[in-house]
C-alpha positions, -999 to +999 in steps of 0.1 A: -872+502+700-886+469+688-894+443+714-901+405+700-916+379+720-892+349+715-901+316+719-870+294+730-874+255+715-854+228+735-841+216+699-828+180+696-789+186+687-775+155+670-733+159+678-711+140+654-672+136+668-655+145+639-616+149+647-604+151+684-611+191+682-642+195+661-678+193+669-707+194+645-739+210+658-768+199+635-804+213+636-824+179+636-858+198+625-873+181+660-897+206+677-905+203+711-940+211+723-931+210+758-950+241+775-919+242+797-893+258+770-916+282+761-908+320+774-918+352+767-887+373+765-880+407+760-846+414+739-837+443+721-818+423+692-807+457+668-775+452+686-769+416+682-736+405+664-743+375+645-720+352+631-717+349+595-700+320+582-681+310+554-662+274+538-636+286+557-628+280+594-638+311+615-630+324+652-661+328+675-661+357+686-677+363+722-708+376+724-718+362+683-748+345+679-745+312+656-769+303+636-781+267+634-765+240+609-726+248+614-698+231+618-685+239+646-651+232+667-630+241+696-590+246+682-568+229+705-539+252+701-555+285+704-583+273+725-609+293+710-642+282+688-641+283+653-671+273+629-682+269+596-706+260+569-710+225+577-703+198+545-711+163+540-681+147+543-688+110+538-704+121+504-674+141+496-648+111+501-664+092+478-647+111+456-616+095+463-629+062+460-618+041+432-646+027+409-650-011+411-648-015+379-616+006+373-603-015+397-608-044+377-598-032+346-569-019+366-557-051+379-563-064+344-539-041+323-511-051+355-514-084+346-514-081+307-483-059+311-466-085+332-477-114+303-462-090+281-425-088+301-425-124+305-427-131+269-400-105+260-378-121+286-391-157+272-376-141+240-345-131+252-333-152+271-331-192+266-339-218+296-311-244+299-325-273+280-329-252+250-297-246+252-284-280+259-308-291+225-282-262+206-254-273+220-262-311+212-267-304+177-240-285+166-217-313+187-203-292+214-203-298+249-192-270+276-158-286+295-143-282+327-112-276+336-105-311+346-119-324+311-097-297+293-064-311+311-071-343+305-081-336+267-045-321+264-032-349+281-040-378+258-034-355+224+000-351+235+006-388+237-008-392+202+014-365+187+040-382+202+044-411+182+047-386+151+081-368+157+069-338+131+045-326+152+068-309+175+047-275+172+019-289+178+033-305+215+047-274+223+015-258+221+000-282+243+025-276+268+022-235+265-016-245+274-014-272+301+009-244+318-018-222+318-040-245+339-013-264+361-002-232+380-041-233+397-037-254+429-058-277+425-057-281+383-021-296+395-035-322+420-055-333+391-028-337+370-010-361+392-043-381+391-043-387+357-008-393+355+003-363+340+039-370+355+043-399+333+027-392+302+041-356+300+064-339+318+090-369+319+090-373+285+093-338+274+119-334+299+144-363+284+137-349+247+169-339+249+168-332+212+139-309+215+146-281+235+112-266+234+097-295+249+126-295+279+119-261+281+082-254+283+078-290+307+108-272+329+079-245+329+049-267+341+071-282+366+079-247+381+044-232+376+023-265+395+048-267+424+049-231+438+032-230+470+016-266+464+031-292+488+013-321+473+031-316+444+061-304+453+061-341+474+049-364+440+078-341+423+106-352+444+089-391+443+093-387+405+132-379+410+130-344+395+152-327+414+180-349+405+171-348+373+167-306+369+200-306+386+214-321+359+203-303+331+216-275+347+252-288+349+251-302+306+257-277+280+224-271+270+203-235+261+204-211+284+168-208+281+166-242+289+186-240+318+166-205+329+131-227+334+152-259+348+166-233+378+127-217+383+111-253+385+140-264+408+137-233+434+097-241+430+104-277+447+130-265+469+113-237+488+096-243+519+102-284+518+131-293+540+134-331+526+137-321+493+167-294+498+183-324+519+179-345+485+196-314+465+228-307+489+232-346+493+230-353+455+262-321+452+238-292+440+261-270+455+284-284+439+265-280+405+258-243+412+295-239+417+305-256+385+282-228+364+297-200+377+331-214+361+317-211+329+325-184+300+301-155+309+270-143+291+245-120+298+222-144+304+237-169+321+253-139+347+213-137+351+214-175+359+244-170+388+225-142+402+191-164+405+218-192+421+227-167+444+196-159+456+179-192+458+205-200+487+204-169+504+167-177+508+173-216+519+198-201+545+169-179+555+145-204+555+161-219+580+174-194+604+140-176+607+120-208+609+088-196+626+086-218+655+044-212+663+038-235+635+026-271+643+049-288+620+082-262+633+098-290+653+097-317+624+106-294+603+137-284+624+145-319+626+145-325+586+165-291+587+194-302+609+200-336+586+221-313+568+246-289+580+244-261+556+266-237+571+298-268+570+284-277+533+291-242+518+329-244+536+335-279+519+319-274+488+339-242+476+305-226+470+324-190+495+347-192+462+319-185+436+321-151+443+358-150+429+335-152+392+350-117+378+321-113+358+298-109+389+313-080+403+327-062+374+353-035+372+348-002+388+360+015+355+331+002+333+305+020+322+281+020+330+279-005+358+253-030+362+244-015+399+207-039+402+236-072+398+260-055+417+232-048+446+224-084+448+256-100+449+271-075+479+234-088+499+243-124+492+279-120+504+264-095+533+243-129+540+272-155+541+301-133+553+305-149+586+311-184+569+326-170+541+346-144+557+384-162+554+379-169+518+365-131+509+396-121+532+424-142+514+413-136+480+434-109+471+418-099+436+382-097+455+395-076+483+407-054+456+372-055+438+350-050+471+378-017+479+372-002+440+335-001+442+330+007+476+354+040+461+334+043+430+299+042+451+312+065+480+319+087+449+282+083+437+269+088+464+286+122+476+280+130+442+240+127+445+235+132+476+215+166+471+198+158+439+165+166+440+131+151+419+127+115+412+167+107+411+170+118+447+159+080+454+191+068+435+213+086+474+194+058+490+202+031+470+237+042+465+242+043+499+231+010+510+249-002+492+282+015+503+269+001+536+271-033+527+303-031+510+320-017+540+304-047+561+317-074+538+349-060+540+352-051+578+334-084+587+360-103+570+390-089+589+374-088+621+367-130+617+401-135+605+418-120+633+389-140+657+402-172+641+439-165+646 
């Protein structure tokens, strides 16, 4: 056996904190010549184990001797030492550094790119006063609405000096249409006078149809929904005058658009219904349904029909949470509807053959049929002495309420898409029998 004499150095250790679980033990080439570190030992060291390391992080075994230089760390999860060959780290990171100068040129090829996008955009696209400089030399300008109306407005008025450019007036009025039935397109109609250089001249063209028509149309279209001008409309004496047209012989067409513009001023405005019972429009209604049927102008009962279904409605379901429910309950009860109908012979319309039909025809017109039996389901209590006396109804109402009993028995099973038509069928027998059995049962109450 080999014995050495070692001589132990106190070596200056320089320790560098490199991450919260490593160490770095550095040999700092510092000898010490302090007689006081020096020892003679004796040490057998053929049995040492001594560590051999590697790039690569290594366990510590017990007992290993380290030699000087590692890197050198204590893992935090296992608890153990590790080491390895130590590396200069802030030379490696440099590395990863970008050049000043490729930064530069860096920054310089962004803002060449970005130069380049702008001018393709530049291309592209035009800023406004270039094309306000197009649009000024060609001679156009870009109109509103307003402009538009008011365009139409005075080229009607010159066309209508010249009596051969009927056409041309018509299409004006197709167009004005399409921009009056905007709320507030409609207001600005009224501002420029629209009522007076327009629609009340077309409507008296009493030689033109078209123009009655297609102003019938306007009038209809601007009013819906739009009290301001449902108000200026009555002011102008339009529903006297739509009522009118309605009771001359004039186009059906005609008289079509006259009833849509009228319902349009009517609905929801309580002073100007008063205006149309006072001025006998019931008694206009009832005067069309004595005329020679026609397809259309059965169409033009069954709108009549409705339009006073819906004014009784209006008024029975008036929705009182409304701020304006008590005036308008007030304007309602100026006119006793209920006492008008009675008086006017409008319970007597219904004696029209033509509505009804025969049971034996084929086929029956069952969408007509629906909505007459709803509108007598709606008046039956004021109408229910006149249904009752007239002989040649009762005998009507008892034949289809057969004839749909029939039907409906009949389909009652069917299956697919036409099992729809057992529902329909059967309403329908419903309100037949309550026409019928709510007639005798107020007769008998009023004898």
């Amino acid at each position: 056996m080999f014995v050495y004499s070692v001589i132990l150095f106190s070596a200056l250790v320089r320790v560098t904190k490199m991450n919260p679980n490593e160490m770095i033990v550095v040999d700092t080439g510092e000898d010490s010549s302090d007689d006081s570190d020096e020892a003679s030992v004796e040490h057998d060291v053929s049995g040492v184990d001594i560590f051999v390391a590697t790039s690569e992080w290594q366990e510590i075994k017990p007992g290993q001797g380290i030699p000087r230089g590692l890197h050198v760390r204590i893992n935090m999860e296992t608890g153990k030492r590790e080491a390895k060959l130590y590396q200069d780290e802030s030379k490696d990171s440099t590395k990863n550094r970008y050049d000043p100068e490729e930064l530069k040129q860096a920054l310089k090829n962004i803002n060449d790119e970005r130069k380049a996008d702008s001018q393709q955009d530049s291309n592209r696209f035009r800023s406004i006063h270039e094309l306000k400089s197009e649009f000024e030399e060609v001679n156009t300008k870009v109109e509103t609405e307003f402009e538009i109306i008011d365009r139409l407005v005075l080229a009607f008025e010159q066309l209508k000096q010249e009596e051969s450019e009927t056409e041309a007036m018509v299409n004006i009025l197709v167009n004005l249409e399409y921009y009056l039935h905007k709320y507030d397109n409609a207001i600005d109609f009224l501002t420029i006078k629209g009522i007076d250089r327009v629609l009340r001249p077309s409507l008296n063209a009493s030689q033109i149809p078209e123009l009655q028509q297609n102003a019938a149309f306007i009038i209809g279209s601007a009013a819906q929904s739009n009290p301001k001008v449902q108000i200026a409309f009555l002011e102008a004496g339009f529903v006297q005058s739509l009522m009118w047209k309605l009771d001359s012989p004039i186009s059906v067409d005609v008289r079509s658009k006259c009833l849509y513009a009228l319902a349009a001023i009517l609905r929801n405005f309580p002073e100007a219904q008063n205006v149309f019972f006072s001025s006998g429009g019931l008694e206009v209604f009832s005067r069309v349904f004595k005329e020679n049927p026609t397809e259309n102008l059965n169409k033009i009962k069954i709108k009549m029909l409705t339009l006073v279904q819906d004014l009784l409605d209006e008024r029975d379901n008036l929705d009182e949470s409304l701020p304006s429910a008590a005036e308008r309950k007030i304007q309602y009860d100026k006119t006793d509807l209920q006492d008008l109908m009675k008086k006017s012979g409008w319970c007597q319309v219904y004696k029209c053959p033509d509505l009804l039909g025969e049971s034996t025809q084929d086929p029956l017109d069952h969408d007509r049929i629906e909505k007459v039996v709803t509108a007598m389901v709606r008046i039956k209590e004021i109408c229910a002495q006149d249904f009752l006396q007239d002989l040649e109804l009762q005998t009507t109402l008892k034949n289809l309420h057969s004839h749909y009993t029939t039907l409906m028995q009949e389909e009652k099973y069917t299956d697919g898409d036409e099992g729809d038509t057992d529902a329909f069928f059967s309403n329908l027998v419903t309100s037949l029998e309550a026409v019928i059995v709510q007639s005798n049962l107020n007769l008998k109450t009023e004898l």
